[in-house]
Biotite code that builds the C-alpha atoms (Angstrom):
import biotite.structure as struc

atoms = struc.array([
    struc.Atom([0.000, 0.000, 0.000], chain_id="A", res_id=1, res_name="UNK", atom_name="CA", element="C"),
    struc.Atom([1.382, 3.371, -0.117], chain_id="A", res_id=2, res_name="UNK", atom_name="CA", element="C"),
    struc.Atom([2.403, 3.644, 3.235], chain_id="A", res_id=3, res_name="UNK", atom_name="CA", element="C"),
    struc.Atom([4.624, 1.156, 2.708], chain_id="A", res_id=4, res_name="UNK", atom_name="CA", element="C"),
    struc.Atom([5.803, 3.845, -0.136], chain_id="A", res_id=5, res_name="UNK", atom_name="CA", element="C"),
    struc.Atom([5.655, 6.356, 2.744], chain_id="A", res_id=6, res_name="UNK", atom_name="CA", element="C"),
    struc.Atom([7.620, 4.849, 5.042], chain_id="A", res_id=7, res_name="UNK", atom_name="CA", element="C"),
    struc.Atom([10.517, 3.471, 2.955], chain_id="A", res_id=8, res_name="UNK", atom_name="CA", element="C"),
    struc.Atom([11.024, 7.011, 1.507], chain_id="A", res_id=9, res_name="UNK", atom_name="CA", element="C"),
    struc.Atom([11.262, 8.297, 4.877], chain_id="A", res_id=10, res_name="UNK", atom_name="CA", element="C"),
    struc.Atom([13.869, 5.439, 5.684], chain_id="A", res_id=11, res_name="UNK", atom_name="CA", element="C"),
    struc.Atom([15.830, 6.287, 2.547], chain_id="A", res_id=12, res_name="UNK", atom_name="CA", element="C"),
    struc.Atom([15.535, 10.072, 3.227], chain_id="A", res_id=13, res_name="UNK", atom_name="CA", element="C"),
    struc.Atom([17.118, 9.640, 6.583], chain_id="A", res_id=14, res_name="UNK", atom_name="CA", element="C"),
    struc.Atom([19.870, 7.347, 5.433], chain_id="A", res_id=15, res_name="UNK", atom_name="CA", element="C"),
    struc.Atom([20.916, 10.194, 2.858], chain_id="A", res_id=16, res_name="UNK", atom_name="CA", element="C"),
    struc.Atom([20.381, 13.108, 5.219], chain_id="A", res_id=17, res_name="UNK", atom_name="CA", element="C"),
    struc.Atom([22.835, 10.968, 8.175], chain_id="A", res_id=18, res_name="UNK", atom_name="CA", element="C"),
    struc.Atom([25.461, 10.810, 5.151], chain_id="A", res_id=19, res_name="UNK", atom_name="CA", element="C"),
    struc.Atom([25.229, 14.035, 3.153], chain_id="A", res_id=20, res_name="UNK", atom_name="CA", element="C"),
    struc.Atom([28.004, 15.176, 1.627], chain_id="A", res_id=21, res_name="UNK", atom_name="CA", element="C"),
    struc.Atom([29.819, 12.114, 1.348], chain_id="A", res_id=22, res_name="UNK", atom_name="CA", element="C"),
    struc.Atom([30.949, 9.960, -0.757], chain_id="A", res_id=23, res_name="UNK", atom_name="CA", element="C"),
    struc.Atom([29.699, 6.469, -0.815], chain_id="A", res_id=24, res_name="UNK", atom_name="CA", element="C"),
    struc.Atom([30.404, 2.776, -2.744], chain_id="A", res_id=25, res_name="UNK", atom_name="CA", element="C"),
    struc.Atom([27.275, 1.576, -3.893], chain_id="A", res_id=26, res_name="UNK", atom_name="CA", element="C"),
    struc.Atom([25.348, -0.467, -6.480], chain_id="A", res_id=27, res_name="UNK", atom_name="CA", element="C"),
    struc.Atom([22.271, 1.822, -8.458], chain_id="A", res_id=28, res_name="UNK", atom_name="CA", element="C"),
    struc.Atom([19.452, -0.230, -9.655], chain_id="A", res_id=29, res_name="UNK", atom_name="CA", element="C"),
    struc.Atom([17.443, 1.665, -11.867], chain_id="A", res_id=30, res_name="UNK", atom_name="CA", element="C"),
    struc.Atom([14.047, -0.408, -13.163], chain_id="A", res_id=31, res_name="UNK", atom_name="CA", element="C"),
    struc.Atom([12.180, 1.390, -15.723], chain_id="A", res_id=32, res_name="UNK", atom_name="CA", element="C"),
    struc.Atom([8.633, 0.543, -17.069], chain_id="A", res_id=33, res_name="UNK", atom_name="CA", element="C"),
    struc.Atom([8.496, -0.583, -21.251], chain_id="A", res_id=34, res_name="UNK", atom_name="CA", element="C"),
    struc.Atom([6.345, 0.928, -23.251], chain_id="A", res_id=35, res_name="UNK", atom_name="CA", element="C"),
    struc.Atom([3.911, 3.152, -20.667], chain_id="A", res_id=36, res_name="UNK", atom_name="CA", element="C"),
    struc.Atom([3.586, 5.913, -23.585], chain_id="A", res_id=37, res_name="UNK", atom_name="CA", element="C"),
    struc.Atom([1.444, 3.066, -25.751], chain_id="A", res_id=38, res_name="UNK", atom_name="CA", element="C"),
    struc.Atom([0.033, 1.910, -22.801], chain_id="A", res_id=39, res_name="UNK", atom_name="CA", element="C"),
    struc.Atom([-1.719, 5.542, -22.901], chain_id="A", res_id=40, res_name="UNK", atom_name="CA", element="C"),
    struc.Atom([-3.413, 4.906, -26.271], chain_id="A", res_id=41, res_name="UNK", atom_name="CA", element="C"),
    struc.Atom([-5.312, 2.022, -24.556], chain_id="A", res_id=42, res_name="UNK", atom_name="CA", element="C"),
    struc.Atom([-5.876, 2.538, -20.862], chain_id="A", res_id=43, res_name="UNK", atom_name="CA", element="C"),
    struc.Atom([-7.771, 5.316, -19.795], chain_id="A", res_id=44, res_name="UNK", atom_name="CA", element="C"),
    struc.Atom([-5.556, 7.603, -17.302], chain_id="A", res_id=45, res_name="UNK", atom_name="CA", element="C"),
    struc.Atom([-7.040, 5.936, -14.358], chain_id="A", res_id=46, res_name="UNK", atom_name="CA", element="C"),
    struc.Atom([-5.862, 2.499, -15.317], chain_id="A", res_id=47, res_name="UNK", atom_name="CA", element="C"),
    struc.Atom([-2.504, 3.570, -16.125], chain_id="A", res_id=48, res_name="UNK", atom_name="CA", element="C"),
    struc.Atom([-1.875, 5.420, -13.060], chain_id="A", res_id=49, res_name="UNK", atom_name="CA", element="C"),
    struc.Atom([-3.135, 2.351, -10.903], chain_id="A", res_id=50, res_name="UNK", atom_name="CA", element="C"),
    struc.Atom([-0.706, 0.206, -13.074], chain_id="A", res_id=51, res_name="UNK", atom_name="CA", element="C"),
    struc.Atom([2.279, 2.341, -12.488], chain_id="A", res_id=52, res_name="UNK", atom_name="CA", element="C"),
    struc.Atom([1.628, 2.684, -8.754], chain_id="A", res_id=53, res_name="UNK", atom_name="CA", element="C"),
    struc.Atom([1.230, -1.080, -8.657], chain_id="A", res_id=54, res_name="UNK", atom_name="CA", element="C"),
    struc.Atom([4.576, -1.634, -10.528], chain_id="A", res_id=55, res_name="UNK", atom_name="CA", element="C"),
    struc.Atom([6.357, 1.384, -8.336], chain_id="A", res_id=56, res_name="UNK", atom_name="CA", element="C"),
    struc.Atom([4.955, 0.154, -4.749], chain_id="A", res_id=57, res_name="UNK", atom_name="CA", element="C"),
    struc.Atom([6.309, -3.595, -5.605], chain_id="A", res_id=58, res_name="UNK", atom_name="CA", element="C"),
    struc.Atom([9.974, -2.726, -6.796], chain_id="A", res_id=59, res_name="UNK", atom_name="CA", element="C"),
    struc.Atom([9.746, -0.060, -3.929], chain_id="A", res_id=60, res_name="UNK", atom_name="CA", element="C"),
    struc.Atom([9.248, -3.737, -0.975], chain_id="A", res_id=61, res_name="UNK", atom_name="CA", element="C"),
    struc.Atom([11.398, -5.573, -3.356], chain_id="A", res_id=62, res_name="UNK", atom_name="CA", element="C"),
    struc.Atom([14.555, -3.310, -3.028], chain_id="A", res_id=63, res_name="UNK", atom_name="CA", element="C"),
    struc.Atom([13.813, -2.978, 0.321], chain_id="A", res_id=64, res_name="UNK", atom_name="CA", element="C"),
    struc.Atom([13.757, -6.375, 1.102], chain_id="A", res_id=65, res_name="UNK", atom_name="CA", element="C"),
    struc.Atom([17.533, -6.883, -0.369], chain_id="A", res_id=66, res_name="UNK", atom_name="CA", element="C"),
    struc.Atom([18.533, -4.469, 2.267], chain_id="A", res_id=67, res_name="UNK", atom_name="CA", element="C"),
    struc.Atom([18.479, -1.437, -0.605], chain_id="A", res_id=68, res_name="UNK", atom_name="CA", element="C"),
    struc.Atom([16.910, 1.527, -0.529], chain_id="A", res_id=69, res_name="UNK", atom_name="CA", element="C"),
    struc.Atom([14.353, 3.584, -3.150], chain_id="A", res_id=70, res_name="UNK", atom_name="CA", element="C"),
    struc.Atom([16.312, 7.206, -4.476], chain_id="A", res_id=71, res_name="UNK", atom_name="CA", element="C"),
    struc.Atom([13.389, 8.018, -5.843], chain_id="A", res_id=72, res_name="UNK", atom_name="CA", element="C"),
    struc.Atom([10.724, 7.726, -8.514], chain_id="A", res_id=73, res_name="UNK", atom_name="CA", element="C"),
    struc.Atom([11.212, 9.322, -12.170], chain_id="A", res_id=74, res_name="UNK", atom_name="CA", element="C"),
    struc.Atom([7.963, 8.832, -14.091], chain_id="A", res_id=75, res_name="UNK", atom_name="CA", element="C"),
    struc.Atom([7.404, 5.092, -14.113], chain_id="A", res_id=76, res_name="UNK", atom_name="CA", element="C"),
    struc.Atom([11.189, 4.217, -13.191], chain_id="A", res_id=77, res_name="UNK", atom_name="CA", element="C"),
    struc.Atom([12.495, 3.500, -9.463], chain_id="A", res_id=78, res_name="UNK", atom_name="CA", element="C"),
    struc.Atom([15.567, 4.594, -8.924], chain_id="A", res_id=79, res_name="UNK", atom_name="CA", element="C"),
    struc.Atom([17.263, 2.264, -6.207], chain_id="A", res_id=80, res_name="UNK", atom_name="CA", element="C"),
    struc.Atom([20.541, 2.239, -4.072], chain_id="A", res_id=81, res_name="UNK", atom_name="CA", element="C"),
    struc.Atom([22.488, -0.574, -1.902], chain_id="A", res_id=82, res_name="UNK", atom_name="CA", element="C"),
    struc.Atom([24.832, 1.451, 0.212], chain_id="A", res_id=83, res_name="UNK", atom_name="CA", element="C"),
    struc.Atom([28.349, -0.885, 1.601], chain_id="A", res_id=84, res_name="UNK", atom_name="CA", element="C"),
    struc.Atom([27.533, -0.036, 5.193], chain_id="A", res_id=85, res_name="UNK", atom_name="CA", element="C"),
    struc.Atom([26.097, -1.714, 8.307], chain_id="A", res_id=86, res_name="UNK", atom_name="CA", element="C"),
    struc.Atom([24.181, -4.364, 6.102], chain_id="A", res_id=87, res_name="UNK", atom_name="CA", element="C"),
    struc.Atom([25.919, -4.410, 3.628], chain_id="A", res_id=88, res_name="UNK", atom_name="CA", element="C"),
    struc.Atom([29.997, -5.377, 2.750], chain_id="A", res_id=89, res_name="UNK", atom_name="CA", element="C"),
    struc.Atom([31.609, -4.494, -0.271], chain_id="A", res_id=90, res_name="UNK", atom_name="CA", element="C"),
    struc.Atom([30.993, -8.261, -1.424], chain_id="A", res_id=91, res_name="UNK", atom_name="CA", element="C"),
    struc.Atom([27.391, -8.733, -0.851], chain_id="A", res_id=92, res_name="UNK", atom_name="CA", element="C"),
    struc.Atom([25.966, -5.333, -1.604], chain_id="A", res_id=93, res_name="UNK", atom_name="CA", element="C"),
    struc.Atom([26.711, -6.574, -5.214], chain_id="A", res_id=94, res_name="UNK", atom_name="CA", element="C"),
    struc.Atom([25.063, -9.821, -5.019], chain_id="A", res_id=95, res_name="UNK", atom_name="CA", element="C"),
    struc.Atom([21.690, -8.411, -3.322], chain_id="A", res_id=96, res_name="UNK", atom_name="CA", element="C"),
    struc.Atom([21.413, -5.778, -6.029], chain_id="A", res_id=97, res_name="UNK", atom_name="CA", element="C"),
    struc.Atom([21.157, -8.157, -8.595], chain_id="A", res_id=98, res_name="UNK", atom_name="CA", element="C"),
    struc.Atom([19.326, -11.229, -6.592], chain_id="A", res_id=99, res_name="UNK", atom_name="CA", element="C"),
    struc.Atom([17.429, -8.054, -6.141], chain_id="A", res_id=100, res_name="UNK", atom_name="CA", element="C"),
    struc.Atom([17.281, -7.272, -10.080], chain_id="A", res_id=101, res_name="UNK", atom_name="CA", element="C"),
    struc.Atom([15.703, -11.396, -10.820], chain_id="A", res_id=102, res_name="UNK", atom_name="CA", element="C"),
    struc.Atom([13.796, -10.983, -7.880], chain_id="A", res_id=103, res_name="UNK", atom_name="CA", element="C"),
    struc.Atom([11.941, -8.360, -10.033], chain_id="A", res_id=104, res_name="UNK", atom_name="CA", element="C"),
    struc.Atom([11.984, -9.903, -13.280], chain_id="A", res_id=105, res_name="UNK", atom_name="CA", element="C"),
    struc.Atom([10.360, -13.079, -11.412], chain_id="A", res_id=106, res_name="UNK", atom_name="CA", element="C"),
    struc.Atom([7.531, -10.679, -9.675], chain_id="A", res_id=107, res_name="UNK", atom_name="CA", element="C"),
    struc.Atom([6.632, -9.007, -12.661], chain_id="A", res_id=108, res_name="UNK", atom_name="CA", element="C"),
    struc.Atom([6.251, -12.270, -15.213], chain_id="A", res_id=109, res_name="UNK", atom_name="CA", element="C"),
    struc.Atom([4.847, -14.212, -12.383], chain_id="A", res_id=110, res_name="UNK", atom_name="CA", element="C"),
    struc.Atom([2.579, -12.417, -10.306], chain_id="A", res_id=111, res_name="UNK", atom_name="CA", element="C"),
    struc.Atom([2.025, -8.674, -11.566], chain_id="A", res_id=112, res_name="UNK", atom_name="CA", element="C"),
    struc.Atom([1.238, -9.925, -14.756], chain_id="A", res_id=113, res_name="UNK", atom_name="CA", element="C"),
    struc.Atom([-0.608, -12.808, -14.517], chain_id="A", res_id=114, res_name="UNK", atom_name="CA", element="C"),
    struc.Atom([-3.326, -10.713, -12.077], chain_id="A", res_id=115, res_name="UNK", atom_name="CA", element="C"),
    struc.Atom([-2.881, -7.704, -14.819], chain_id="A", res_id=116, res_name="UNK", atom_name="CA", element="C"),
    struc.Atom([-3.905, -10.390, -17.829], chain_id="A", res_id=117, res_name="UNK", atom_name="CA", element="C"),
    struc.Atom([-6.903, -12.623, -15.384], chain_id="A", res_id=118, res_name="UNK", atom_name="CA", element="C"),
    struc.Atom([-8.282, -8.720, -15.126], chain_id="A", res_id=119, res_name="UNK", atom_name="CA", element="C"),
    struc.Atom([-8.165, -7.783, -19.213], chain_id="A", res_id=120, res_name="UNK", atom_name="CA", element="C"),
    struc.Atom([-5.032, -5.583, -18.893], chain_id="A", res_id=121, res_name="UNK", atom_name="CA", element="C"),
    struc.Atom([-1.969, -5.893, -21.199], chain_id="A", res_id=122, res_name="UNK", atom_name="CA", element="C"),
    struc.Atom([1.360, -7.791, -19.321], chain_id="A", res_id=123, res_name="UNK", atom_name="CA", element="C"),
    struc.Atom([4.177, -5.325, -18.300], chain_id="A", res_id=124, res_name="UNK", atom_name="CA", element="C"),
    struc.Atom([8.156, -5.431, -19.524], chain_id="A", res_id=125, res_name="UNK", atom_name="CA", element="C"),
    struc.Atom([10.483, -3.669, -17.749], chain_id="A", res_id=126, res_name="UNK", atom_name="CA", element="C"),
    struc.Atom([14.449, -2.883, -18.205], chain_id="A", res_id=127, res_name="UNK", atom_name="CA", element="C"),
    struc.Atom([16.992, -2.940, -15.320], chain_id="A", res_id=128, res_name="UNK", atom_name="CA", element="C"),
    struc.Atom([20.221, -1.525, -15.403], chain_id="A", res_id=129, res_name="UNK", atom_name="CA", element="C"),
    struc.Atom([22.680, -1.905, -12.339], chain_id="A", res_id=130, res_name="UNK", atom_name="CA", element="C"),
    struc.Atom([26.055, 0.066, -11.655], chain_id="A", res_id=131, res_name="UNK", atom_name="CA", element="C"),
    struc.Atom([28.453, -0.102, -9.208], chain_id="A", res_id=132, res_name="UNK", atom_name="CA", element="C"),
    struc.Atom([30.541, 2.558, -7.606], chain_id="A", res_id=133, res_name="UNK", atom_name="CA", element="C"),
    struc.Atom([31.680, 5.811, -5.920], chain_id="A", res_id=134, res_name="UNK", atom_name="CA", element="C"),
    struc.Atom([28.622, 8.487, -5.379], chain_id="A", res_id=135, res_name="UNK", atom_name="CA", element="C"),
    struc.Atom([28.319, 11.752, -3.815], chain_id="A", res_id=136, res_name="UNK", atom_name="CA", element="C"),
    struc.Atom([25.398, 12.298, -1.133], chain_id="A", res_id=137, res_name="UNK", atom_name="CA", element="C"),
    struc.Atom([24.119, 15.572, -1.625], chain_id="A", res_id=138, res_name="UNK", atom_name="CA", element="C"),
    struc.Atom([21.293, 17.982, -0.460], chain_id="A", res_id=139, res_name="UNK", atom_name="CA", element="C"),
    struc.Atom([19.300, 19.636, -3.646], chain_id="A", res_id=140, res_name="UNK", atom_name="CA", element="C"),
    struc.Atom([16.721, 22.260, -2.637], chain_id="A", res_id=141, res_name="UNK", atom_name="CA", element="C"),
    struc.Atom([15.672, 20.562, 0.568], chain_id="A", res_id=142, res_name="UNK", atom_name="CA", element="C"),
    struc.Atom([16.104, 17.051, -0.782], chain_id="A", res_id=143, res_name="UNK", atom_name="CA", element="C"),
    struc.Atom([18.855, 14.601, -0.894], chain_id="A", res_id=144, res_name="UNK", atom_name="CA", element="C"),
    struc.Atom([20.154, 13.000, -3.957], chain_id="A", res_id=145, res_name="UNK", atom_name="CA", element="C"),
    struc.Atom([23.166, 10.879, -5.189], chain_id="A", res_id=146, res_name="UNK", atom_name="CA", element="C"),
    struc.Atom([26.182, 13.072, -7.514], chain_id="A", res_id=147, res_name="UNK", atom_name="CA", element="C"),
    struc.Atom([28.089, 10.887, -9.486], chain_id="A", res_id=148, res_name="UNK", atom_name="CA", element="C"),
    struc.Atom([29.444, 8.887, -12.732], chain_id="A", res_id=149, res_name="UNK", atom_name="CA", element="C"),
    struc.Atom([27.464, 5.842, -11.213], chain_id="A", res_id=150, res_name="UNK", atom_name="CA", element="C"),
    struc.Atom([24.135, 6.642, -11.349], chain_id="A", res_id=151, res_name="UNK", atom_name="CA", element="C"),
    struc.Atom([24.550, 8.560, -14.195], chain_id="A", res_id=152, res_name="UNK", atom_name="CA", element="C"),
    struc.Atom([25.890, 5.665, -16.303], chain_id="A", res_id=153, res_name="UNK", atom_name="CA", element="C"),
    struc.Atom([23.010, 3.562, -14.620], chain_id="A", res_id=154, res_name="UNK", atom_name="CA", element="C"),
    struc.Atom([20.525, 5.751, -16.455], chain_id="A", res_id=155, res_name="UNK", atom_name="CA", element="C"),
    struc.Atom([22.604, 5.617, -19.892], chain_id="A", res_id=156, res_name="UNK", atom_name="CA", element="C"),
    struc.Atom([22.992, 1.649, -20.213], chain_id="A", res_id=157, res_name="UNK", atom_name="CA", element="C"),
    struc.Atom([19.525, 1.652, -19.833], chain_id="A", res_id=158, res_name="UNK", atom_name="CA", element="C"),
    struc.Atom([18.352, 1.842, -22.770], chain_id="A", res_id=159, res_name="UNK", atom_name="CA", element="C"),
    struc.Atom([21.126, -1.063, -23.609], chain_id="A", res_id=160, res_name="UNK", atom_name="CA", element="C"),
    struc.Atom([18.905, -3.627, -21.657], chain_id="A", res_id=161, res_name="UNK", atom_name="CA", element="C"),
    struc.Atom([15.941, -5.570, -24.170], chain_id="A", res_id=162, res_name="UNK", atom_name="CA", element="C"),
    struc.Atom([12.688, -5.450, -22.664], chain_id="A", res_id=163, res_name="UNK", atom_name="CA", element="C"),
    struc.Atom([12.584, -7.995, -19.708], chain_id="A", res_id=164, res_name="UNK", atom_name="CA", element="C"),
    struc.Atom([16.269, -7.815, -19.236], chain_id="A", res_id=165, res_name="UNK", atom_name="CA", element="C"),
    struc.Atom([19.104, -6.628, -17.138], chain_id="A", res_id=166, res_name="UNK", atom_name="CA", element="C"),
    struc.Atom([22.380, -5.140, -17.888], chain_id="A", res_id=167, res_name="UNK", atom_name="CA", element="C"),
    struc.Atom([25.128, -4.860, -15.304], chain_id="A", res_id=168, res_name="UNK", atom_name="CA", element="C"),
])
């Protein structure tokens, strides 16, 4: 539900705001939604909006779960981040990202989209990208962000990844 939403934004918020201006190794996870602009030709705006908060609020729990947390939300993309910290070595923060990353691909196939085609809606793809790396921690306007060639280069191989597919 979207307290769930709530809540691990405010968990993410504070992690940021307790390391501001630093820099930090981390993996980005960025998970965008394929294909939401034709979506819009078929599903009225209600639908859609439904869909993406669906999609959003269950690869919001699922990065949580692998100990990451959600940067924040770009249209119908979630922008995640595993920080090497108290949960996290060097070593595993890599390997939950991308357990993370099938974990996704699994929910989506196998669950979002089989209850999205049982109610007449079309199935969902999705890209992942993950990078790993050095990122600043920074405070923009009154909200923290991540600074960096990481997350940058996250968002660029993006568009590398097929539809339903992950590049690392």
């Amino acid at each position: 539900d979207s307290y769930a939403q709530i809540f691990l934004s405010y968990l993410s918020h504070k992690f940021l705001v307790e390391n501001q201006n630093q820099p930090r190794n981390m993996v980005i996870l960025y998970v965008d939604l394929v294909g939401s602009t034709a979506l819009t030709a078929i599903l009225n705006p209600e639908e859609l909006s439904m869909i993406v908060r669906i999609f959003c609020q269950e690869i919001s729990i699922c990065i949580s779960r692998y100990f990451g947390y959600v940067l924040k939300y770009a249209g119908d993309a979630v922008i995640g981040f595993f920080p090497e910290g108290s949960k996290l070595s060097r070593e595993n923060l890599y390997e939950h990202a991308i357990k993370c990353a099938f974990y996704m691909e699994k929910l989506l196939n196998e669950s979002i989209n089989e209850i999205l085609f049982q109610n007449g809606y079309p199935k969902l793809k999705s890209r992942i990208a993950i990078d790993a790396g050095e990122n600043q921690i920074i405070i923009l306007g009154s909200e923290p962000d991540l600074l960096g060639h990481v997350i940058s280069r996250a968002a660029k191989i993006m568009s590398k990844a097929p539809p339903n597919n992950i590049v690392i």
